[in-house]
C-alpha positions as CSV (number, residue, x, y, z in Angstrom):
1,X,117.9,-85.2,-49.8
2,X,117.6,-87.0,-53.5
3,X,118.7,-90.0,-53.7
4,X,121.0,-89.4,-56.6
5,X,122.6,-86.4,-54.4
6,X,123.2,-89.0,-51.5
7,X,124.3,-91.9,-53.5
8,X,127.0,-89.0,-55.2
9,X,128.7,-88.0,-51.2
10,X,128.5,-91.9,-51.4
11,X,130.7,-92.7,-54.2
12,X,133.2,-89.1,-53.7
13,X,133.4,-90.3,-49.5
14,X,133.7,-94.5,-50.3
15,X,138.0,-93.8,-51.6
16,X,138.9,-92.2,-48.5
17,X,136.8,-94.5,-46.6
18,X,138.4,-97.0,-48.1
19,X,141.6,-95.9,-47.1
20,X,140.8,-95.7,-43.4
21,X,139.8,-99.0,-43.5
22,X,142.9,-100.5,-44.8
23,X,144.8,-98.9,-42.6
24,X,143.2,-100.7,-39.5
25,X,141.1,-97.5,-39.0
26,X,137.5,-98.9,-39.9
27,X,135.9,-97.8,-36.6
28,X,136.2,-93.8,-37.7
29,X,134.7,-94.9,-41.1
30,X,131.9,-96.7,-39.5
31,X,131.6,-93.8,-37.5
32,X,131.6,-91.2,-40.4
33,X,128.6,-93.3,-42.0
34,X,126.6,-93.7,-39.3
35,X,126.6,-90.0,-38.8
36,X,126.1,-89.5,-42.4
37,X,122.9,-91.6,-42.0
38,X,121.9,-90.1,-38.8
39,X,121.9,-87.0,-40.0
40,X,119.7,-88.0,-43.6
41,X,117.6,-89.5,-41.2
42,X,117.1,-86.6,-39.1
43,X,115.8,-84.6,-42.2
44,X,113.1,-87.6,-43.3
45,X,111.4,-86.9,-39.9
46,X,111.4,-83.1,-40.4
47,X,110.3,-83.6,-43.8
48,X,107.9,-85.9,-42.6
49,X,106.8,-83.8,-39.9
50,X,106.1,-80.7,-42.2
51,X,104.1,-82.9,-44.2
52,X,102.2,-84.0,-41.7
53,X,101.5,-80.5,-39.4
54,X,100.0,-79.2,-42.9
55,X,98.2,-82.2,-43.7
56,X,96.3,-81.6,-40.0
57,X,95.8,-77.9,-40.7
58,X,93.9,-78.4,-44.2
59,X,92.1,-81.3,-42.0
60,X,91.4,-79.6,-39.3
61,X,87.2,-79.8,-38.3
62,X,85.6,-76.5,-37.4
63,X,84.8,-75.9,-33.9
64,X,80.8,-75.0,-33.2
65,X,80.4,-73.0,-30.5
66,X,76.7,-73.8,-29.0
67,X,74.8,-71.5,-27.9
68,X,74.0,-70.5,-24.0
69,X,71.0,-70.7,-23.2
């Protein structure tokens, strides 16, 4: 995800978040973030991944077979 896209549900989620936190309820807005991260997370490492796996492909070393003699 951009950065700009993720620093927008940032600003839209921080009111309400806000909110839970003043009224005593900080531990569900903790909660919500730490999911939120979790799941940004999550998509790095399959991003990451992707990258990777096609990076090894193009890579990749023929095998030789030898001969039998």
């Amino acid at each position: 995800m951009k950065v700009s896209r993720m620093l927008i549900i940032l600003l839209i989620s921080a009111w309400p978040l806000y909110i839970l936190y003043t009224h005593s309820l900080g531990a569900i807005s903790f909660l919500l973030l730490a999911i939120f991260f979790l799941v940004m997370a999550i998509k790095e490492m399959k991003a990451l991944k992707e990258v990777n796996k096609t990076e090894t492909e193009i890579a990749k070393p023929e095998k030789i077979r030898r001969n039998s003699r």
